[in-house]
C-alpha positions as a Markdown table, in Angstrom:
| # | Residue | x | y | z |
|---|---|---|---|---|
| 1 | Unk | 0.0 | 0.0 | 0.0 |
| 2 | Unk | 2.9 | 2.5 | 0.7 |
| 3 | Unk | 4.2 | 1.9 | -2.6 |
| 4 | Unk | 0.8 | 2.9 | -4.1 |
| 5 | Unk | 0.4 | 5.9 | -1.7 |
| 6 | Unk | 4.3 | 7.0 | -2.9 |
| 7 | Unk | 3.3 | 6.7 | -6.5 |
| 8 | Unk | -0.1 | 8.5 | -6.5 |
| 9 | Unk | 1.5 | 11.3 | -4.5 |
| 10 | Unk | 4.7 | 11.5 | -6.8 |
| 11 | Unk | 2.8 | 11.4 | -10.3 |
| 12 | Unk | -0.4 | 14.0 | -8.8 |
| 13 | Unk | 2.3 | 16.6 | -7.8 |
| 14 | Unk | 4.0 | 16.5 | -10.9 |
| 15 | Unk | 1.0 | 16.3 | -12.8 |
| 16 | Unk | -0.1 | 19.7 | -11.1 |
| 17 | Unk | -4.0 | 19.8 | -11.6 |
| 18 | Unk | -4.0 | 23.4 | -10.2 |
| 19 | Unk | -1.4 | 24.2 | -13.0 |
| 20 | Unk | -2.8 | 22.6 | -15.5 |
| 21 | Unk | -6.7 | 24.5 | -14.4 |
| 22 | Unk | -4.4 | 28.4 | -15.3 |
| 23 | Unk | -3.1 | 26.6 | -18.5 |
| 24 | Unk | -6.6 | 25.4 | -19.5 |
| 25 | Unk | -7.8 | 28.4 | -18.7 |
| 26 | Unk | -5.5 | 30.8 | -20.6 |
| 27 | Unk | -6.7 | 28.6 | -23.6 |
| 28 | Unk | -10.1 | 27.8 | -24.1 |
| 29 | Unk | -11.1 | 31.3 | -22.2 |
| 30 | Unk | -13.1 | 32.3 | -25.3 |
| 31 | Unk | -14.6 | 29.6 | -26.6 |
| 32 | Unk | -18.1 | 27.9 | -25.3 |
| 33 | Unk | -18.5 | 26.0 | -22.8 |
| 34 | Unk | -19.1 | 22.8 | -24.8 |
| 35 | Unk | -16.7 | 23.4 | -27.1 |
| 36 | Unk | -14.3 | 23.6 | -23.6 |
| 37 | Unk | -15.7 | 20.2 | -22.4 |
| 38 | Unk | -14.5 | 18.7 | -25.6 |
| 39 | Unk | -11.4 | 20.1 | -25.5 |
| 40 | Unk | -10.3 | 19.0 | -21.5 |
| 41 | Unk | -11.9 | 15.5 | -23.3 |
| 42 | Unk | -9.1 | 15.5 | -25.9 |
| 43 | Unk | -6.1 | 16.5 | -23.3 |
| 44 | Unk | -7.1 | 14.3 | -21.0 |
| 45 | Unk | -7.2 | 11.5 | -23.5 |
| 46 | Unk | -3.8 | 13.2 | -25.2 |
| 47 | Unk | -2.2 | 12.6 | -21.8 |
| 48 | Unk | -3.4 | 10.0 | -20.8 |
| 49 | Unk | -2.1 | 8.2 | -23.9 |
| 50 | Unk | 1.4 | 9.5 | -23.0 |
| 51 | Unk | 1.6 | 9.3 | -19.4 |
| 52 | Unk | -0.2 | 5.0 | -20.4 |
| 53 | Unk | 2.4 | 4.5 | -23.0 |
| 54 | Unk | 5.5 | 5.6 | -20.4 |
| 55 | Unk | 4.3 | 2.8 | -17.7 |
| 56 | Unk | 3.7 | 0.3 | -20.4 |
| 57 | Unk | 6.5 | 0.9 | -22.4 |
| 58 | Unk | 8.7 | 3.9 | -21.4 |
| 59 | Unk | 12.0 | 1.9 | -20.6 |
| 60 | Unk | 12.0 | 0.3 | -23.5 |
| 61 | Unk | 11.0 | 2.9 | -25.7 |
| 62 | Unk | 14.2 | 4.4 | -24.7 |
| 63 | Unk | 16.3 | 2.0 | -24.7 |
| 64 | Unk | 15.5 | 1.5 | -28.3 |
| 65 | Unk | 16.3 | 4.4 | -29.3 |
| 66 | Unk | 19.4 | 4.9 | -27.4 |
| 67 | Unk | 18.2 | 8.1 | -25.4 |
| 68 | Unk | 19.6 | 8.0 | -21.8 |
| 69 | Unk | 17.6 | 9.4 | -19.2 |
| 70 | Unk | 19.7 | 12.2 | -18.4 |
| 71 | Unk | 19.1 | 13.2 | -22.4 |
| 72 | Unk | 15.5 | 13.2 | -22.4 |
| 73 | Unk | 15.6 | 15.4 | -19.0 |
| 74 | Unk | 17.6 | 18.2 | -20.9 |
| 75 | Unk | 15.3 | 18.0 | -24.3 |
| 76 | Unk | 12.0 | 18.0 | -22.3 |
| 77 | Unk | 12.9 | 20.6 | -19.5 |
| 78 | Unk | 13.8 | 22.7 | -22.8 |
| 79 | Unk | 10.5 | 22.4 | -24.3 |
| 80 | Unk | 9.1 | 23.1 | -20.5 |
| 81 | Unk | 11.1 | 26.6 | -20.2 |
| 82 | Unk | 9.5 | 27.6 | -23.9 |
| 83 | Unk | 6.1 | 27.0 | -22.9 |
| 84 | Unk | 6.7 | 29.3 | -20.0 |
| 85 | Unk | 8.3 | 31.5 | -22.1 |
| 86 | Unk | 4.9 | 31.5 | -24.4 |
| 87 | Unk | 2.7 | 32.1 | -21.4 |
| 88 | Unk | 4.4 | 35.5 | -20.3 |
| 89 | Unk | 3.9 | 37.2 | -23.5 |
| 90 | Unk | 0.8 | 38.7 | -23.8 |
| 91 | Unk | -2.0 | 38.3 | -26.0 |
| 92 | Unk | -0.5 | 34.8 | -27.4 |
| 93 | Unk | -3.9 | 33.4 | -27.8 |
| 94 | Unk | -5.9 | 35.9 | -29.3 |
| 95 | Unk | -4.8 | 35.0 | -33.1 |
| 96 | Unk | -7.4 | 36.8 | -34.5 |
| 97 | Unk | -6.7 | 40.0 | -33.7 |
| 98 | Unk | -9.8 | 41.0 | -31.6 |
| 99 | Unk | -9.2 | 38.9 | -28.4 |
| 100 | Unk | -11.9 | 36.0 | -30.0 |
| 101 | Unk | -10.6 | 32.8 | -30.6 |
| 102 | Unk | -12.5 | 30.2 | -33.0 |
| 103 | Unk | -12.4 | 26.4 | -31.6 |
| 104 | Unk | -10.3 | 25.2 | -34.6 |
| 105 | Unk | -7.7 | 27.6 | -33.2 |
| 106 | Unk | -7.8 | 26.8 | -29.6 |
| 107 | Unk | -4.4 | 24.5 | -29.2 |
| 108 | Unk | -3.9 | 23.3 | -25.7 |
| 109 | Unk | -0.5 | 21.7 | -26.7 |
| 110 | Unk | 1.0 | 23.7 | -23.4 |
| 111 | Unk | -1.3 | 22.2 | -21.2 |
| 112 | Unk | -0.7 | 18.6 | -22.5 |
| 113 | Unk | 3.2 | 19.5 | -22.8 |
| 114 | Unk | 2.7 | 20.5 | -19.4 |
| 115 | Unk | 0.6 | 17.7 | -17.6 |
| 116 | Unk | 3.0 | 15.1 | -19.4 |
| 117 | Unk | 6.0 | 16.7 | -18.8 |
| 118 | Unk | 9.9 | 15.0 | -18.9 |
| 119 | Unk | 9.4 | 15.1 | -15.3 |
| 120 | Unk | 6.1 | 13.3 | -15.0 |
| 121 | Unk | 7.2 | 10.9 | -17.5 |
| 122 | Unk | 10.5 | 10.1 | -16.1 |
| 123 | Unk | 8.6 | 9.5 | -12.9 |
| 124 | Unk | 6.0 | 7.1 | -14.2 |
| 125 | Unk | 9.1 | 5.3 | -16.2 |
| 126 | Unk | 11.2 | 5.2 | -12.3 |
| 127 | Unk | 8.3 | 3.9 | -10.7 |
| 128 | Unk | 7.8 | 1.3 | -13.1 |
| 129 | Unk | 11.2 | -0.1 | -13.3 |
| 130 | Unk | 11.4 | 0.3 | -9.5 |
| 131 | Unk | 8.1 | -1.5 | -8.7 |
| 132 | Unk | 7.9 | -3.9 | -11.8 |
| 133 | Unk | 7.8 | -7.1 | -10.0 |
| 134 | Unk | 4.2 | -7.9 | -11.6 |
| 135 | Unk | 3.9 | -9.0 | -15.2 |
| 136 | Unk | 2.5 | -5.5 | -15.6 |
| 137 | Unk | 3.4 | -2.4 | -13.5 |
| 138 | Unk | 0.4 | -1.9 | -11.7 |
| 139 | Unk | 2.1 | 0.8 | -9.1 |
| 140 | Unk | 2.7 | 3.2 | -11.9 |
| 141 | Unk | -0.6 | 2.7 | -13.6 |
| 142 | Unk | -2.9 | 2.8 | -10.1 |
| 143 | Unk | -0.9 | 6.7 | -9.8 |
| 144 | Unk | -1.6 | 7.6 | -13.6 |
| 145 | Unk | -5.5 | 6.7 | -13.5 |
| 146 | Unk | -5.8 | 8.6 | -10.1 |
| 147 | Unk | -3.6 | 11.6 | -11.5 |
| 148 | Unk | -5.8 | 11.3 | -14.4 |
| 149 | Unk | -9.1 | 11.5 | -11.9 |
| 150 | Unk | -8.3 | 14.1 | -10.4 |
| 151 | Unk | -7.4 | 16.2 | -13.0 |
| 152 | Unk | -10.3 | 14.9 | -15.0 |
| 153 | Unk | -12.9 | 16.7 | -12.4 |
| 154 | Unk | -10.6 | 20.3 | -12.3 |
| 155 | Unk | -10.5 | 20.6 | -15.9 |
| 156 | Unk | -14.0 | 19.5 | -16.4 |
| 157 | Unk | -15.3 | 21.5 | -13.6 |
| 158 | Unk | -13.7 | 24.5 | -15.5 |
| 159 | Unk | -14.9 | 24.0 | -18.4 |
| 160 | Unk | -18.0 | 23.5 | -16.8 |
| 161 | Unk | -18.4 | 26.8 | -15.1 |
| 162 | Unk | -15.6 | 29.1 | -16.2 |
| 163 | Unk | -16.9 | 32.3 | -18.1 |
| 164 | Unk | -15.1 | 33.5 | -21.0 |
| 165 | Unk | -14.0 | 37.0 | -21.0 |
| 166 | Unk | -12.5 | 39.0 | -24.0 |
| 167 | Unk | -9.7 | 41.0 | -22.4 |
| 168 | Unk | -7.2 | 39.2 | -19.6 |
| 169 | Unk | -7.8 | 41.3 | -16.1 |
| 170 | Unk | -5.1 | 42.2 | -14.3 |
| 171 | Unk | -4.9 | 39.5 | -12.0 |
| 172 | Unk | -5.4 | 36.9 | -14.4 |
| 173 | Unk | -2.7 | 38.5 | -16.4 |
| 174 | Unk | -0.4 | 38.2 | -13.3 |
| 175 | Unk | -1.5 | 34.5 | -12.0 |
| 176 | Unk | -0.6 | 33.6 | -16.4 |
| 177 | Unk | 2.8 | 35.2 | -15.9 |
| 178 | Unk | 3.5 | 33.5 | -12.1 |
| 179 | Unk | 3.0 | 30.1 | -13.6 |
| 180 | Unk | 4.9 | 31.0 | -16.7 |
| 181 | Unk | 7.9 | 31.7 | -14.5 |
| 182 | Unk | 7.2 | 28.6 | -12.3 |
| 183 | Unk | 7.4 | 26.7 | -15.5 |
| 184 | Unk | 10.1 | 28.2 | -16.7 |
| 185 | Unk | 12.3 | 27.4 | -13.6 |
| 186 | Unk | 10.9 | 23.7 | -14.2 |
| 187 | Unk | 12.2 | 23.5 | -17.5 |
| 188 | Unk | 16.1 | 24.7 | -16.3 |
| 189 | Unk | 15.7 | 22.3 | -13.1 |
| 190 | Unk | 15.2 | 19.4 | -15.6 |
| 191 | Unk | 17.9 | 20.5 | -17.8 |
| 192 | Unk | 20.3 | 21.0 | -14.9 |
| 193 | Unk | 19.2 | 17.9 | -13.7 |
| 194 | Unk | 20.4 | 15.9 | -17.0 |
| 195 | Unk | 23.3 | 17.9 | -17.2 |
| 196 | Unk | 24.4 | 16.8 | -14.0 |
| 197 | Unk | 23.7 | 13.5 | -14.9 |
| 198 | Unk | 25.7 | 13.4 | -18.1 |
| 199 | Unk | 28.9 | 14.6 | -15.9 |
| 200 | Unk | 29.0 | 12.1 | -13.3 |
């Protein structure tokens, strides 16, 4: 049971629901609310997929391809530092030029980037190798469906009962920018992190 309790903990705080409620957001804030619904559908499936595909078949993926942990860390804490980079600069979402975006153009990429991180998925991979004693590794894949719950009710919640609004307000503008930075700092920690590796 402690090994499930470790896992669920690890993979939810990676995961960051309350994150990944600001990315959601920042993205869909002008678009219906079904249209939203549909959209927190398809990044929770999008995730899901990844964050399935790393318990099942993460280690091996990589292995194939000859990409060391350490290597992965760097590329993907890159990608992680762009995405906050993206969310500081203002008006990034409103393509159109009159702060309304269509749904064809609503992209939640960052929030699916984001939930599935290098982080989370080097996580689900470590706690698969670690606890793989079973034919399949049901630690990691008991934390990813209850990651996966619990984000499933914040984002759908959101998109349930968020109001769109055509202009960011101020604080809105600041909380987008705060997470932006927090992500950014992610994204170097993880390339640190792989550097560090690659030198030992």
């Amino acid at each position: 049971m402690k090994e499930y309790i470790q896992a669920v903990i690890t993979i939810l705080a990676l995961v960051n629901p309350l994150v990944c409620v600001a990315i959601f957001s920042d993205c869909v804030q002008n678009i219906p609310a079904e249209q939203k619904i549909k959209e927190a559908l398809k990044a929770l499936t999008a995730i899901g997929a990844v964050l399935f595909a790393s318990a099942l078949f993460g280690m091996a993926i990589l292995k194939n391809f000859g990409i060391s942990m350490a290597a992965f860390s760097c590329a993907g804490g890159g990608i992680l530092a762009w995405i906050g980079a993206n969310m500081l600069t203002p008006g990034q979402n409103d393509s159109t030029g009159n702060g309304t975006a269509q749904p064809s153009e609503t992209s939640l990429s960052p929030l699916i980037l984001f939930a599935a991180s290098p982080g989370t998925i080097t996580a689900v991979i470590t706690i698969s190798a670690a606890h793989g004693s079973h034919t399949l590794p049901i630690t990691a894949i008991a934390g990813v469906v209850i990651a996966l719950a619990v984000l499933a009710a914040a984002l759908l919640f959101t998109a349930r009962f968020s109001k769109g609004q055509k202009e960011k307000s101020g604080t809105r503008k600041m909380i987008s920018s705060y997470m932006g930075v927090l992500i950014i700092a992610m994204g170097v920690q993880f390339v640190m992190t792989g550097i560090s590796e690659f030198s030992k």
